[in-house]
C-alpha positions as CSV (number, residue, x, y, z in Angstrom):
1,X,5.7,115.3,-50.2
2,X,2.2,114.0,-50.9
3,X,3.7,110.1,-50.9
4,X,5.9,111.2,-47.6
5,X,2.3,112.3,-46.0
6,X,0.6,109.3,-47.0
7,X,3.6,106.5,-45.4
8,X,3.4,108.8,-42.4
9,X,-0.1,108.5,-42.1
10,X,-0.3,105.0,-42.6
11,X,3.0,104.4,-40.1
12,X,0.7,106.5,-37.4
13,X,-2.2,104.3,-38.5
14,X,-0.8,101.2,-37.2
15,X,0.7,102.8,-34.3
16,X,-2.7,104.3,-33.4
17,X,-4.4,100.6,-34.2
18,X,-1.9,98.7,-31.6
19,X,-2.4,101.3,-28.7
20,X,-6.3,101.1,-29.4
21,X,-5.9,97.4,-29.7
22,X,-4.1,96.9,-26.6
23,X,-5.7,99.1,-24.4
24,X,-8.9,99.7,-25.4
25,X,-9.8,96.3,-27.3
26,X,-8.2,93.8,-24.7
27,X,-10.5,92.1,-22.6
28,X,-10.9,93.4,-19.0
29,X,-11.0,91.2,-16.1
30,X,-12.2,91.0,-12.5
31,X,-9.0,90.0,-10.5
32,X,-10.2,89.0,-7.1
33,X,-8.3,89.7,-4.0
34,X,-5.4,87.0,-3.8
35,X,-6.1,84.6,-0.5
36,X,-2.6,82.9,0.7
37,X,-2.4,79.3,0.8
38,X,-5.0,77.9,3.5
39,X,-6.8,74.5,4.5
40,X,-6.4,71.3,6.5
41,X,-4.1,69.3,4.7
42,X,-0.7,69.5,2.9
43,X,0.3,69.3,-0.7
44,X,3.3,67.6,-1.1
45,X,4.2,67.4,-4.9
46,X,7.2,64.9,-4.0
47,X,4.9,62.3,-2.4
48,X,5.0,59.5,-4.9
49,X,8.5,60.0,-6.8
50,X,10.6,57.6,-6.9
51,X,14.3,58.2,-6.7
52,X,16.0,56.8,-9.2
53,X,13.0,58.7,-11.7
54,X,15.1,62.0,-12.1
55,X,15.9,62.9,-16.0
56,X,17.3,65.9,-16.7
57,X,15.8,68.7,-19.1
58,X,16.6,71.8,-20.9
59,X,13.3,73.5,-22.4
60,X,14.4,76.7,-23.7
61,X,17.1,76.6,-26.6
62,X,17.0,78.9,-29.6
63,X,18.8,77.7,-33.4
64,X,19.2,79.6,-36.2
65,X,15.0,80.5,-37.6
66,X,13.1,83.2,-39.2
67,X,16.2,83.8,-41.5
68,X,18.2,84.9,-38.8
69,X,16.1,87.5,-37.7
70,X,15.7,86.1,-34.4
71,X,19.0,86.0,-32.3
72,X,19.7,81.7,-32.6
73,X,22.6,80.5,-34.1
74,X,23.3,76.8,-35.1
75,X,20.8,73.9,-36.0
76,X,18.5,72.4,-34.1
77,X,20.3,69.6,-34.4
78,X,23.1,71.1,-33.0
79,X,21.1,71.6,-29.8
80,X,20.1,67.9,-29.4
81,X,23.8,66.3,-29.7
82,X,24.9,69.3,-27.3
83,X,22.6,68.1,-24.8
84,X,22.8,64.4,-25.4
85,X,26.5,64.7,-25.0
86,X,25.8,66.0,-20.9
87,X,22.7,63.0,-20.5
88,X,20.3,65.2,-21.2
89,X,17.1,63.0,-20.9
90,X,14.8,66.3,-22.9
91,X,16.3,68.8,-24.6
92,X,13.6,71.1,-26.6
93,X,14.3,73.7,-29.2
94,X,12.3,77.0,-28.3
95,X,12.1,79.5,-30.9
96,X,10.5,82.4,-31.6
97,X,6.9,81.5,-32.6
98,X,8.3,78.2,-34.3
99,X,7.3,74.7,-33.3
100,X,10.7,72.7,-34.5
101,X,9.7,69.2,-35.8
102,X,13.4,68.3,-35.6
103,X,13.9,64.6,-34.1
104,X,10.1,64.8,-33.5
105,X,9.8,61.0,-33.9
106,X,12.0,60.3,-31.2
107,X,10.2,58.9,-27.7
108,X,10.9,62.2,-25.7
109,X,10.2,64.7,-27.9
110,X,8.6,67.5,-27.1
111,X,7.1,70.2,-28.8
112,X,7.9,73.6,-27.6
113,X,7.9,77.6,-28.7
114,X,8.6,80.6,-26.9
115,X,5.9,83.3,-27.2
116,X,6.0,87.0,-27.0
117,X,7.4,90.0,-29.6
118,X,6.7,93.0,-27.0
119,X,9.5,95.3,-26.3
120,X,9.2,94.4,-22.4
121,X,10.2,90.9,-22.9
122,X,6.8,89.7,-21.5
123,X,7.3,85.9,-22.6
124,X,6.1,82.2,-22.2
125,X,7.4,78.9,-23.1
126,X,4.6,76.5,-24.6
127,X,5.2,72.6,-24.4
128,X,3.5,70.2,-26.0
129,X,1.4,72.3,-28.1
130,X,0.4,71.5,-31.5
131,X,-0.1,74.8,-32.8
132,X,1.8,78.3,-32.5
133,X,-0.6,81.5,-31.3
134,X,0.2,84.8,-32.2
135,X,-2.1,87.2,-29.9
136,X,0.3,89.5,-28.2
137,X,0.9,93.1,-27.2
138,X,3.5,95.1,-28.4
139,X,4.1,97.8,-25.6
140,X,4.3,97.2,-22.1
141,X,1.6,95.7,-20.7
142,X,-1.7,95.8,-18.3
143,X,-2.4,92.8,-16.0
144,X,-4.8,92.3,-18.4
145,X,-3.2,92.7,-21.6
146,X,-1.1,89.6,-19.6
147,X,-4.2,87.3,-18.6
148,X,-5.5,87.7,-22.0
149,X,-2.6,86.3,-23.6
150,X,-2.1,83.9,-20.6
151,X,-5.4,82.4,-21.5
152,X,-5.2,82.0,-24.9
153,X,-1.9,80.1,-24.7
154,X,-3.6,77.9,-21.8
155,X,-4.9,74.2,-22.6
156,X,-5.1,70.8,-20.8
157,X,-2.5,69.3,-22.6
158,X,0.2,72.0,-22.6
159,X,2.2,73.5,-20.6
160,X,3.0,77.4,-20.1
161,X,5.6,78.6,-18.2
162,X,6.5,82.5,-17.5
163,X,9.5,82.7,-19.3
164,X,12.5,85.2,-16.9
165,X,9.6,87.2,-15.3
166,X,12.2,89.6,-13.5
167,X,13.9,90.9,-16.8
168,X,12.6,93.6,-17.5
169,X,10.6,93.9,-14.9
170,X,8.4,91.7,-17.5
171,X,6.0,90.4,-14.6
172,X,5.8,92.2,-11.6
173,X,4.7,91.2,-8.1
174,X,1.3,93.1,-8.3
175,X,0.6,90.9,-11.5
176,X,1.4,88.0,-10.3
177,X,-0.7,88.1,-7.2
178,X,-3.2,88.3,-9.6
179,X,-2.8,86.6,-13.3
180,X,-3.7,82.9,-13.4
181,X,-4.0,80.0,-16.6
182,X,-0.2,79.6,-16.5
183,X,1.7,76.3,-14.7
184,X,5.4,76.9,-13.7
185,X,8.0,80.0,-13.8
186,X,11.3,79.5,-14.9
187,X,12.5,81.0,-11.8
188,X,16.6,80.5,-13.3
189,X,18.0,81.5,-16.2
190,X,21.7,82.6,-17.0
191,X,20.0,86.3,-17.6
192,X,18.0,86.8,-14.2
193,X,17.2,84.5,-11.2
194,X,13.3,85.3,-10.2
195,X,13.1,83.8,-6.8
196,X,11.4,87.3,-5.4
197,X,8.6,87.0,-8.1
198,X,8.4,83.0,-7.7
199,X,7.6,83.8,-3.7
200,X,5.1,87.1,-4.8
201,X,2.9,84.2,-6.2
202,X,3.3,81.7,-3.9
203,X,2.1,84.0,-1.1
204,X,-1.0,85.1,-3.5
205,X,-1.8,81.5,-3.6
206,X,-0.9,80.6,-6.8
207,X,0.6,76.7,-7.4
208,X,3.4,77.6,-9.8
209,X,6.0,75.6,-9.9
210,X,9.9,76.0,-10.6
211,X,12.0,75.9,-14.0
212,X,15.6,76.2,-14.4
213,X,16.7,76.6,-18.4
214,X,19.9,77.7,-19.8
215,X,18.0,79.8,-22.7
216,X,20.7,79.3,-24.9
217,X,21.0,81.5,-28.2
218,X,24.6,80.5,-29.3
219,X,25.4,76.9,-29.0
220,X,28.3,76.5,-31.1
221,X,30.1,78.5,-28.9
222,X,28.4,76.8,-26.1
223,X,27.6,80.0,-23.9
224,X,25.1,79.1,-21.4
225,X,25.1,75.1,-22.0
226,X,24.9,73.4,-19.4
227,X,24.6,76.0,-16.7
228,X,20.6,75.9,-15.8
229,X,18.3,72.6,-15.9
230,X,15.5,71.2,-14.7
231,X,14.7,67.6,-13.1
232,X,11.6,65.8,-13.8
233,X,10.4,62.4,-12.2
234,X,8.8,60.6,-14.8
235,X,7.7,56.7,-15.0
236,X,8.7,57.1,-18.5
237,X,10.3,59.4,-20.9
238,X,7.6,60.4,-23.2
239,X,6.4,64.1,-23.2
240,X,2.9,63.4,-21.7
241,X,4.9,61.9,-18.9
242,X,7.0,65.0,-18.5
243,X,4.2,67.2,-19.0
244,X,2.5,65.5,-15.9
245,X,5.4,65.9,-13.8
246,X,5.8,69.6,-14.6
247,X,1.9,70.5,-14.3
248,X,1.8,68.2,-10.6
249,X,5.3,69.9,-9.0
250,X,7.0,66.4,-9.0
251,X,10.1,68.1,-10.3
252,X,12.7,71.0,-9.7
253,X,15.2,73.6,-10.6
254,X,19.1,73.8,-10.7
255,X,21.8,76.2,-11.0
256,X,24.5,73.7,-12.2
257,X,27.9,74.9,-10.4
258,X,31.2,75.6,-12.9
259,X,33.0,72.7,-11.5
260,X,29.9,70.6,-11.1
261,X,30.1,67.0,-13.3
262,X,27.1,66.7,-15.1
263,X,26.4,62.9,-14.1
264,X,26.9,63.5,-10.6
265,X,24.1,67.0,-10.0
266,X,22.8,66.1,-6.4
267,X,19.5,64.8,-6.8
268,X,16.3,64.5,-4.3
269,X,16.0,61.0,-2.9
270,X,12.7,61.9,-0.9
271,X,10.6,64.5,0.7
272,X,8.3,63.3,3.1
273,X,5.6,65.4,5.2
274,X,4.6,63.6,9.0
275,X,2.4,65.3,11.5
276,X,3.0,69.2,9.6
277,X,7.3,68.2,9.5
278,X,8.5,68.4,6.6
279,X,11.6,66.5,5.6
280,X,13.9,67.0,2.6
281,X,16.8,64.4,2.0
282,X,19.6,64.8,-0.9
283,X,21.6,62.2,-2.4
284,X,25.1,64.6,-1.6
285,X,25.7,66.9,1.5
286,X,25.3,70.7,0.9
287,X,27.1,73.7,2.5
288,X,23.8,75.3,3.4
289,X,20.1,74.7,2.9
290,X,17.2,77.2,3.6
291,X,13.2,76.5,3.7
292,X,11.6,79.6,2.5
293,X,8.0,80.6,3.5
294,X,5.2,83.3,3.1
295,X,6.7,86.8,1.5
296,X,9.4,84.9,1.2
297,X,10.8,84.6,5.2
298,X,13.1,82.2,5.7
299,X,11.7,79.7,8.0
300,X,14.8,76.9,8.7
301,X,18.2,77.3,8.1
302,X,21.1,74.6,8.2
303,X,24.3,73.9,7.6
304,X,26.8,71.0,6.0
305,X,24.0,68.9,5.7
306,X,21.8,66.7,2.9
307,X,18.3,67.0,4.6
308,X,16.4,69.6,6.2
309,X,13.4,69.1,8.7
310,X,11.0,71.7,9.6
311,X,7.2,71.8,11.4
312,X,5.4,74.2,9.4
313,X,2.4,76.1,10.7
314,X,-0.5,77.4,8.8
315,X,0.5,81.1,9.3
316,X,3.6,80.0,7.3
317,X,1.4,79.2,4.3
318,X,4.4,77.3,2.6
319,X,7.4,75.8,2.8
320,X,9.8,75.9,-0.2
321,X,13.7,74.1,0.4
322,X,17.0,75.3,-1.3
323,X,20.3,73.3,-1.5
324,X,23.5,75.3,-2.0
325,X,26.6,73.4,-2.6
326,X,30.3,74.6,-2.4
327,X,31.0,74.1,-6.0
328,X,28.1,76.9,-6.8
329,X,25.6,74.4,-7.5
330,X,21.9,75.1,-6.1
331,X,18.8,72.8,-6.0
332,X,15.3,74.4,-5.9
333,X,12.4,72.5,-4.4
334,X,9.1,73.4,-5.0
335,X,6.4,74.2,-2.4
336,X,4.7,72.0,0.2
337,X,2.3,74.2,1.2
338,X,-1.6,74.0,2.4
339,X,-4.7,73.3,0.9
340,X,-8.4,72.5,2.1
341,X,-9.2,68.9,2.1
342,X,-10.8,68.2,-1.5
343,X,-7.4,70.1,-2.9
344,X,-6.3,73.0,-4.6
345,X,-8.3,74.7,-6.5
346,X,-7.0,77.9,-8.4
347,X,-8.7,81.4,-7.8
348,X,-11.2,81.8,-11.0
349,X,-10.4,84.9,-12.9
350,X,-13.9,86.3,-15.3
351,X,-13.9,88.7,-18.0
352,X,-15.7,92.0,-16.8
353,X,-17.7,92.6,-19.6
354,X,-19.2,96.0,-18.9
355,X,-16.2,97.4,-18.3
356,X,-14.5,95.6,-21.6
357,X,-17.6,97.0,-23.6
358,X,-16.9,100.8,-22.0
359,X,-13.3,100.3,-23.0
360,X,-13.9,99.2,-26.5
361,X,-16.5,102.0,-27.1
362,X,-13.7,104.6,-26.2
363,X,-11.3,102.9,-28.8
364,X,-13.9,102.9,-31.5
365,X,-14.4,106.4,-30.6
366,X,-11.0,107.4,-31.1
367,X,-10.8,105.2,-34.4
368,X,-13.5,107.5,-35.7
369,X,-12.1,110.3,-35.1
370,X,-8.9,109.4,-36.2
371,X,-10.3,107.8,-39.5
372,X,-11.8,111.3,-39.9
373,X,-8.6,113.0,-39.4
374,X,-6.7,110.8,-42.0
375,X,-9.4,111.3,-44.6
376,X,-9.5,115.3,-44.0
377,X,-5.5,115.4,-44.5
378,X,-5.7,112.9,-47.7
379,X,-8.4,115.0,-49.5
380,X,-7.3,118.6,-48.1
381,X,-10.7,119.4,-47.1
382,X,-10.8,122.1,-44.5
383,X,-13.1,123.6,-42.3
384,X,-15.7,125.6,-44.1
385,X,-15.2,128.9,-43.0
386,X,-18.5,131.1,-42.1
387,X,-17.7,135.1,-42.2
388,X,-19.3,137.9,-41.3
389,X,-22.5,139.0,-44.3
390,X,-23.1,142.5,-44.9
391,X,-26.6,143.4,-44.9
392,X,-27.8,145.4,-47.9
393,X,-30.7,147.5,-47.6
């Protein structure tokens, strides 16, 4: 019984240690009120692309890791002949926590990892990071718990992207108005399409732009391949190259249609802004296409067509263009949307650090008294207990 106590108590220990951890010792930030797109002038990430630029990507693949504690199965080798065989121009392997060196000499690799072991499914992709971190948060978690990890994983020369935020609810509308440090969303994935939470941070005012992965976990039996990707325009195909692209807009999603050939996917040939119209052209004519704006109102709407024009107002904040095809492919643009006339510049998020030091001195209050409560029930000291003295005369 006495060893039963003690691997309870120690189990409640580090239960007790990750809640105080998470929401007592986690940083707390001043969010400030999100402010919609806004300014003279137009961003237009497609400005400079040139057309025959596009290669193909797939970022988030899983193999066989951890000895197979993580759901992968197959090499990571498997995963680059898989992709090469459809003209995959980058094809990463993503695993849990693992930075796969596996053709790492090759011209377009790139280093990728996806991050995140809380039960809510709270995750981000890393590219081109040397280094795998490990600072997460079990349970679900606070907009906080969420901008602290965001900015640890954030650097100049990487890339994070907010890995299915609509499973499981993992980032919700309210945090995304509000969490910053973090580049693109992969809006598709075979599991969940996030186009809701994609427009929840484009109308805070947040430059996040779109990623379409097939997130793969099987690929010998080839479930997913092929049915999600992402086109970057690149002068070359080198990661830094492809990093640029990803971190500047000047690329975009795809839902790759069931009968769609993988060396004919419709591809942008230019989108060009002139006196606040905005014009999208595609190489192949779609069934319908849609510009989507602020809160996510549909602003233009058209029919058997490969372009799209549109004169967008400031009130409409952004304008974001969609191409749905009859064979079930779908092409997602990113935003052209408005900025003052020196550029964007993302809303700074600081650390509040009187209200982190008030939060901390609660958890180490509740360690004490925990740690007091463990070493009572180890030792089986109780109480001293004080009764009644008879007086004696």
């Amino acid at each position: 019984m006495k060893i039963l106590r003690i691997i309870l108590l120690a189990f409640s220990s580090w239960v007790i240690w990750l809640l105080v951890s998470q929401f007592f010792f986690c940083p707390r930030y001043q969010f400030n009120a999100p402010i919609p797109f806004e300014g003279a002038a137009l961003y237009n990430p497609y400005d400079s692309i040139a057309k025959t630029a596009w290669v193909k990507c797939n970022f988030h693949a899983h193999s066989h890791a951890w000895e197979g504690v993580t759901n992968g199965h197959g090499t990571a080798a498997d995963i680059h002949n898989a992709y090469k065989a459809l003209h995959y121009g980058v094809h990463c392997v993503s695993n849990y926590h693992h930075i796969d060196t596996t053709h790492s000499t090759s011209a377009n690799y790139l280093s990728a990892y996806e991050h995140g072991y809380n039960i809510r499914k709270t995750h981000q992709l890393v590219l081109g990071s040397n280094e795998v971190q490990w600072l997460d948060y079990l349970f679900p978690q606070t907009t906080h718990n969420k901008q602290h990890v965001l900015s640890h994983l954030n650097g100049p020369n990487n890339v994070v992207i907010l890995n299915h935020p609509a499973l499981k609810n993992g980032y919700t509308a309210e945090d995304l108005a509000e969490l910053t440090h973090y580049d693109c969303m992969e809006v598709l994935n075979p599991s969940v399409t996030s186009t809701a939470q994609w427009d929840a941070a484009l109308s805070a005012g947040k430059r996040v732009f779109i990623v379409g992965d097939d997130d793969i976990h099987d690929v010998i039996s080839k479930k997913r391949l092929g049915t999600r990707c992402t086109f970057v325009n690149v002068r070359n195909n080198s990661a830094r190259e492809v990093i640029r692209a990803l971190k500047t807009g000047q690329s975009y999603g795809v839902i790759i249609g069931e009968n769609q050939r993988h060396d004919s996917i419709p591809q942008l040939i230019s989108l060009s802004v002139r006196n606040d119209t905005i014009t999208a052209l595609m190489t192949h004519i779609a069934s319908e296409v849609t510009l989507t704006g602020q809160n996510g109102k549909v602003l233009a709407l058209a029919r058997h067509t490969d372009r799209i024009s549109h004169r967008i107002t400031p009130e409409e904040r952004y304008a974001r263009a969609t191409f749905k095809y009859a064979n079930g492919t779908e092409i997602f643009l990113n935003p052209v949307f408005f900025t003052p006339q020196n550029g964007y510049q993302p809303m700074p998020v600081y650390e509040d650090f009187n209200e982190t030091m008030f939060f901390r001195s609660i958890g180490t209050c509740i360690l004490g008294v925990w740690l007091l409560l463990v070493v009572r029930l180890i030792t089986g000291q109780r109480p001293q207990r004080y009764g009644r003295r008879r007086l004696s005369w």
